[in-house]
C-alpha positions as CSV (number, residue, x, y, z in Angstrom):
1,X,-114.0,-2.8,113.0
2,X,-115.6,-1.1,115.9
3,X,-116.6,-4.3,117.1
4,X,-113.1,-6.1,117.0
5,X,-111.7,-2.9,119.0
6,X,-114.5,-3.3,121.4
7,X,-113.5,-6.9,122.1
8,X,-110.0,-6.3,122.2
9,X,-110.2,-3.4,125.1
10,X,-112.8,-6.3,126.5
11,X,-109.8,-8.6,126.4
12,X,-107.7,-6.2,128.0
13,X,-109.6,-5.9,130.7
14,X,-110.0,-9.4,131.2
15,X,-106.4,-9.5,131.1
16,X,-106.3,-7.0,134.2
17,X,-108.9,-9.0,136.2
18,X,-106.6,-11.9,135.5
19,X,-103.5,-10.3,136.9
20,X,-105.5,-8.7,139.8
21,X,-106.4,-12.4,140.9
22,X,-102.9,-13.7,140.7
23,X,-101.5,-11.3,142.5
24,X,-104.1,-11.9,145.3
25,X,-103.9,-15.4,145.3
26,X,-100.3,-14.9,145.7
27,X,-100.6,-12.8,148.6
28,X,-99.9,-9.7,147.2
29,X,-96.8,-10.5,145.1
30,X,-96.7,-10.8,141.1
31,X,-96.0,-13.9,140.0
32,X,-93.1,-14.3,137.4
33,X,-94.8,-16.2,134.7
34,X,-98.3,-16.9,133.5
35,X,-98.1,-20.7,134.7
36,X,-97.5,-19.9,138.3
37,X,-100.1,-17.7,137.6
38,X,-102.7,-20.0,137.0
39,X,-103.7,-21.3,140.9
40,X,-107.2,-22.6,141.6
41,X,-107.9,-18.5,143.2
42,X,-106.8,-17.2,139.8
43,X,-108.5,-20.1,137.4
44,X,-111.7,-18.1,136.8
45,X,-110.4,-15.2,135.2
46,X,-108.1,-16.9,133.7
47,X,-110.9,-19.6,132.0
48,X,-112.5,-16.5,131.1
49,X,-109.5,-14.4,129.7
50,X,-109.1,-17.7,127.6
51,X,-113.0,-17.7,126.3
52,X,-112.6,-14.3,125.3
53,X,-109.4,-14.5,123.7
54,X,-111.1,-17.1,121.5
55,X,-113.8,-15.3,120.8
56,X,-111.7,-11.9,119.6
57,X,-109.5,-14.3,117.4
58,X,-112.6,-15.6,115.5
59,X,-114.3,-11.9,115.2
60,X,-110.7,-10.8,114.2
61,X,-110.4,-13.8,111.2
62,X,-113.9,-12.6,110.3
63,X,-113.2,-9.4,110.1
64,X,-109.6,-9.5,108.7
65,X,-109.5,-13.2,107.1
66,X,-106.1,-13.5,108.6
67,X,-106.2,-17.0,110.8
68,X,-104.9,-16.6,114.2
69,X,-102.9,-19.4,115.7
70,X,-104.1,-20.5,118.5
71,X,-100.9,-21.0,120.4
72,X,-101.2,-17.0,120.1
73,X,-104.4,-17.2,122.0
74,X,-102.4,-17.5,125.8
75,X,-101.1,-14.8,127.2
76,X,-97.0,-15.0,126.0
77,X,-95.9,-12.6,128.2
78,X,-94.4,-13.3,132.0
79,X,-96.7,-11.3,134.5
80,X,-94.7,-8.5,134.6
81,X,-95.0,-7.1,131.4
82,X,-98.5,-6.9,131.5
């Protein structure tokens, strides 16, 4: 289990880096939603917030043997919340 919590600070993290790069791309204003998020500035940590996500949903089925959805992979949430 210390390995799934690991992954999931990881993933929050990556989750931050995410936000950082919007916001920059945006020029310094947070973008409503996570689509007008994604811009070619923010696409890298967004591509890896995504691999990551992936990878804590497998360790977390292994770990758990509860599937997760992966339409629950993307972030759900509008920028704001984060």
């Amino acid at each position: 289990m210390a390995d799934l919590n690991k992954s999931i600070g990881d993933l929050r993290e990556a989750e931050r880096k995410f936000r950082a790069s919007a916001v920059t791309a945006n020029n310094g204003i947070l973008p409503a939603t996570v689509p007008q998020a994604i811009v070619p500035a923010s696409q890298t940590a967004y591509d890896a917030y995504m691999m990551l996500a992936t990878d804590v949903a497998t360790l977390f089925t292994a770990q758990t043997g509860l599937d997760v959805a992966p339409e629950k992979l993307g972030m759900s949430r509008v920028l704001l919340n984060f």
